[in-house]
C-alpha positions in Angstrom: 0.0 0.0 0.0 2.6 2.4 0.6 4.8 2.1 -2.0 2.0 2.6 -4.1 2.0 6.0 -2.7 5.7 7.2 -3.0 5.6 9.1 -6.4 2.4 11.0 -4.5 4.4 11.7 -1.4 7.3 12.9 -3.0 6.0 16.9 -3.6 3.0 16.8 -0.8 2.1 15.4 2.7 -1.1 13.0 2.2 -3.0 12.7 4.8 -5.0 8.6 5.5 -8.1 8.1 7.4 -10.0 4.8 8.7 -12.8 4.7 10.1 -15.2 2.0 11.6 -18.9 2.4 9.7 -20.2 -1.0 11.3 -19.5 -4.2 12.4 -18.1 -5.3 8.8 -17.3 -2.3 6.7 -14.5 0.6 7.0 -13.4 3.4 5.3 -10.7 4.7 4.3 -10.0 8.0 2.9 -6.6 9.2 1.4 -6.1 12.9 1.1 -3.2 14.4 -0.1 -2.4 17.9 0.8 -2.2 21.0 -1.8 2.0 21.9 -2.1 1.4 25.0 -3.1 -1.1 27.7 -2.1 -2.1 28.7 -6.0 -1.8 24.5 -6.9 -4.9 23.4 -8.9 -7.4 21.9 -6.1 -7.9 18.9 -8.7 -4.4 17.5 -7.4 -6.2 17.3 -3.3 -9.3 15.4 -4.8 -9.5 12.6 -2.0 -9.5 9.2 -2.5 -12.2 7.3 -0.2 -12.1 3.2 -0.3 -15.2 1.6 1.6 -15.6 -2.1 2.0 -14.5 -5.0 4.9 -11.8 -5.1 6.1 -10.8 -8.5 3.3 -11.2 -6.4 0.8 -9.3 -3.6 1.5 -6.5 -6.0 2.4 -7.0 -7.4 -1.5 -8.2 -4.3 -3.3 -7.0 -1.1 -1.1 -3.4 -1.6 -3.0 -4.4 -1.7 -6.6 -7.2 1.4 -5.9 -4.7 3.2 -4.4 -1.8 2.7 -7.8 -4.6 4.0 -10.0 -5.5 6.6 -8.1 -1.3 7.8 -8.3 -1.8 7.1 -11.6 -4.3 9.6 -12.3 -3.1 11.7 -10.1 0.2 12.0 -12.0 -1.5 12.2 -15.3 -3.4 14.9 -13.7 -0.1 17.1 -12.7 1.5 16.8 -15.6 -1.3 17.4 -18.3 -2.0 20.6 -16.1 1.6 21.6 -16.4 1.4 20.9 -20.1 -1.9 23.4 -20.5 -0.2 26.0 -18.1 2.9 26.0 -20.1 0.8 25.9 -23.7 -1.1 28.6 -22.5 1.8 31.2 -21.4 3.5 30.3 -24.4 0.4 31.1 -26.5 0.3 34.8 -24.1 3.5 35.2 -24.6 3.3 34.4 -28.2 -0.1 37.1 -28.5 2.1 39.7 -26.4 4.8 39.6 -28.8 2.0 39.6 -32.1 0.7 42.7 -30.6 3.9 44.5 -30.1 4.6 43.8 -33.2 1.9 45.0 -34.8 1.6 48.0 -32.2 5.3 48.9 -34.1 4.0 48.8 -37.6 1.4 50.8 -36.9 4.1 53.6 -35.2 6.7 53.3 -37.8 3.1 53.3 -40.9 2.2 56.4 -39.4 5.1 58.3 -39.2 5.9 57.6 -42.7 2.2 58.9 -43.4 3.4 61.7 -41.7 6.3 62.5 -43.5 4.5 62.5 -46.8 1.7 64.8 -45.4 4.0 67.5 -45.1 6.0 67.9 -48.4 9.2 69.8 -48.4 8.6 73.6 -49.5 10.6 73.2 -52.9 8.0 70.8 -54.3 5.4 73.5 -53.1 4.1 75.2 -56.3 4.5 78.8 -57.4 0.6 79.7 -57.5 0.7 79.9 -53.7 0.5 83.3 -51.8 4.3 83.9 -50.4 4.9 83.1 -46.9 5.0 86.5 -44.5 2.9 89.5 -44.1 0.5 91.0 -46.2 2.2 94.3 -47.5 -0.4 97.6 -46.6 -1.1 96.8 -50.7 -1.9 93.5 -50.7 -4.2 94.2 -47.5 -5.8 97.2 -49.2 -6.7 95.0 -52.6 -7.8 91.4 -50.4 -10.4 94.1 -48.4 -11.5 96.0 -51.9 -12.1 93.0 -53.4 -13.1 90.7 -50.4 -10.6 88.3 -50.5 -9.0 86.8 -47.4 -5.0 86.5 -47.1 -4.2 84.2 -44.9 -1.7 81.1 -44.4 -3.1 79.6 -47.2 -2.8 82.2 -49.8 -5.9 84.3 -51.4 -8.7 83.0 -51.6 -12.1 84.8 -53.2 -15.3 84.2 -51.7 -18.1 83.0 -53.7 -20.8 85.2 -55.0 -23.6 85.8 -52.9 -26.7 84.7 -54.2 -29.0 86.9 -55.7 -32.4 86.5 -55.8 -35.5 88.3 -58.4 -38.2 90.3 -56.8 -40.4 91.7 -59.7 -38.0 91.0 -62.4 -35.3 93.2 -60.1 -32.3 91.5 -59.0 -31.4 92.1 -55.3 
């Protein structure tokens, strides 16, 4: 019975119970502890064994090999999924980066083109600097705006006929 539970006890305490139900019949209840605090609770699932006391003699020994068993399957298939899945965040982590620093280096390239150098600019724009007292004087006369962007001529406003006369 015990060596049966040597590759349990060798990371966690487990903890064996018996107890007297009746005349003919025990119980016995095998419990190993968690080892660490954040451990999956699946690996403390007890194992409880009822029956006389014959056929825990015969059967307590094999129950108690398949329970390791299981128990061993259990640990490692849980350190397979927690390893899978950090390597999947860690994979998703390094996708985002990634894509976070295409996006950066897409839209300062976008950036660059938005503002072209000013020898490509072409001649029909306004100069750069103030409006000269002429300038000023002509853009007001004729109601043009100079600004930043060069002249620019507002549209006509609309006229509309009362009695044939145009207002």
């Amino acid at each position: 019975m015990f060596s049966e539970l040597m590759p349990v006890l060798g990371g966690r305490a487990v903890l064996i119970t018996v107890a007297r139900l009746d005349d003919k019949t025990l119980r016995v209840n095998v419990v190993p502890a968690q080892a660490k605090a954040d451990e999956n609770p699946v690996l403390a699932t007890p194992l409880t064994y009822t029956g006389s006391p014959e056929e825990l003699d015969a059967d307590l020994g094999k129950h108690l090999a398949e329970y390791v068993e299981v128990h061993q399957q259990a640990a490692s298939t849980l350190a397979e999924a927690k390893a899978t899945m950090e390597a999947a965040a860690k994979a998703t982590q390094e996708e985002a980066r990634r894509k976070a620093e295409e996006r950066r280096k897409a839209g300062q390239k976008t950036a660059d083109k938005s503002f072209p150098s000013t020898a490509a600019e072409p001649s029909s724009v306004a100069p750069a600097g103030p409006a000269t007292s002429g300038e000023a004087a002509s853009a007001s006369a004729t109601g043009a705006t100079l600004g930043l962007f060069g002249a620019v001529t507002p549209e006509p406003a609309p006229t509309s006929t009362k009695g044939g006369l145009a207002l």
